[in-house]
C-alpha positions in Angstrom: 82.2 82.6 90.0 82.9 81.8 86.2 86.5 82.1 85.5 87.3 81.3 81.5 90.5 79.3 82.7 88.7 77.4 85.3 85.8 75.4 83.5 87.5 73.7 79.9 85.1 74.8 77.0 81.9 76.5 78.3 78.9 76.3 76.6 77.9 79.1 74.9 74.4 80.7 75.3 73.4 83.7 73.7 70.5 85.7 74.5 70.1 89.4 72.7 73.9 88.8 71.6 75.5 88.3 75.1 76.4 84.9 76.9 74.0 84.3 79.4 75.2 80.6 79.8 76.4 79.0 83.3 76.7 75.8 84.5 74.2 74.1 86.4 75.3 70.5 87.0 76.5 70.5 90.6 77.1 67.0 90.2 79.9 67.3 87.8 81.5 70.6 88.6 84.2 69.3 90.9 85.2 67.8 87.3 85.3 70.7 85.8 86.7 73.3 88.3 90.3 73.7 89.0 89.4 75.4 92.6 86.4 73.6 93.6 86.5 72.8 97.0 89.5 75.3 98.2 87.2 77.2 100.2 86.8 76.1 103.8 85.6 78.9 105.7 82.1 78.7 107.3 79.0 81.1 105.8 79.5 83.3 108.6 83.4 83.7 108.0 82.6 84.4 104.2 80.4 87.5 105.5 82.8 88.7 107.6 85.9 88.2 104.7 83.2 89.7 102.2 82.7 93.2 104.7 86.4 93.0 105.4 87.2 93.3 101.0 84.6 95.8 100.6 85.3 98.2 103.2 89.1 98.2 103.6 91.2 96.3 100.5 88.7 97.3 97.2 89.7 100.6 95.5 86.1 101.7 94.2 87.7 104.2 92.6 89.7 102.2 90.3 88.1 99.0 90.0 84.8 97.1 89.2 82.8 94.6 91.7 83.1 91.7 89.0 82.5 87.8 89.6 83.5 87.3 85.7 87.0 87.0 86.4 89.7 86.8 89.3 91.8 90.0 87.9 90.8 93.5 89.2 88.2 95.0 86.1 89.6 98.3 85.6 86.8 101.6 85.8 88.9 103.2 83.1 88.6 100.6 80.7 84.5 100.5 80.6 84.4 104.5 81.1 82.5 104.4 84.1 83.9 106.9 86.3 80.8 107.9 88.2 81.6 108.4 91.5 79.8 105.6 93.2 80.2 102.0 93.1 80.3 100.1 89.7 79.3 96.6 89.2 79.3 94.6 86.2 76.1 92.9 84.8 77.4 88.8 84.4 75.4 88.3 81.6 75.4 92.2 80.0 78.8 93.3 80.4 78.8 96.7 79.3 76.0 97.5 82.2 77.0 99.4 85.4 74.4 98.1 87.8 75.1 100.3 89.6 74.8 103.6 87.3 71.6 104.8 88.4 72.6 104.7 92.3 73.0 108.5 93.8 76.0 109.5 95.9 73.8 109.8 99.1 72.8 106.2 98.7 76.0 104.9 98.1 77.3 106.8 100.7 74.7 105.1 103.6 75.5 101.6 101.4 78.6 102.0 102.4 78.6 103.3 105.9 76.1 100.0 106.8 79.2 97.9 105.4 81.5 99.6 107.6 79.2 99.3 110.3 78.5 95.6 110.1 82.0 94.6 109.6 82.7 96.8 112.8 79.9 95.4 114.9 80.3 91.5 113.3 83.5 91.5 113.4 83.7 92.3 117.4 81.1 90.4 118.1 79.8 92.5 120.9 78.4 90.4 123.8 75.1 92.1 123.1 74.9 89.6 120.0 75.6 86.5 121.3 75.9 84.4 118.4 78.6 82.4 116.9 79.5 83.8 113.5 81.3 80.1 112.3 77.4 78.6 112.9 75.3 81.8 112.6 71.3 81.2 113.1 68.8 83.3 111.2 66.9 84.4 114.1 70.2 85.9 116.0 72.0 87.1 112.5 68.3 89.2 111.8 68.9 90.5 115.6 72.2 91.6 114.8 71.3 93.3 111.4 68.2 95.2 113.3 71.0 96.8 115.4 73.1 97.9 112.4 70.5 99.4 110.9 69.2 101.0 113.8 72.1 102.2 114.7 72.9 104.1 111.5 
């Protein structure tokens, strides 16, 4: 995530007039980010959280899936009202990616989201994984049966 606030004086990169810069010293970003290393949770608790936002706390009708800043981006502000998700470009800011996607495919996007959070979430005892130390093999399982099951 770049957050202006969190990094002190980012280099700027330009590329046909927008700021395609991000850092890529690893080494030295604990240096530089104020909330570097907050984030405890396990890879399989960050999928679970990141179904949870997306299916039952993000208003898509009001807001934009952003990773530029922390604040909700407001729909009204860019003009894109379409009636699907919007997502901003990082690097070309006044791009939707999302502006080309029909309301059918959004709609089964967004019904495999709630599906997955339902069926991760439980952790049904016909996936028998754990989601705090999740294996590729068993996670692929476990996305065959969403999908399948939609």
């Amino acid at each position: 995530m770049r957050d202006p606030k969190s990094i002190e004086s980012p280099i700027t990169q330009t590329c046909v007039g927008w700021n395609v810069y991000f850092y890529n010293d690893l080494t030295k970003l604990s240096k530089l980010w104020n909330n570097y290393g907050l984030n405890k949770l396990s890879s399989g608790d960050l999928w679970i959280e990141f179904l949870r936002y997306y299916t039952e706390r993000f208003d898509y009708n009001k807001n934009i899936v952003t990773i530029r800043q922390f604040k909700p981006l407001l729909r009204r502000e860019n003009g894109w009202l379409r009636p699907t998700i919007a997502i901003e470009d990082p690097f070309m800011l006044t791009h939707n990616l999302a502006a080309k996607l029909s309301v059918k495919n959004w709609t089964k996007i967004l019904r495999v989201f709630i599906f997955a959070r339902q069926r991760f979430y439980s952790q049904p005892e016909s996936i028998d994984f754990n989601i705090s130390k999740p294996n590729m093999k068993t996670l692929q399982v476990g996305l065959t049966l969403v999908v399948q099951a939609i």
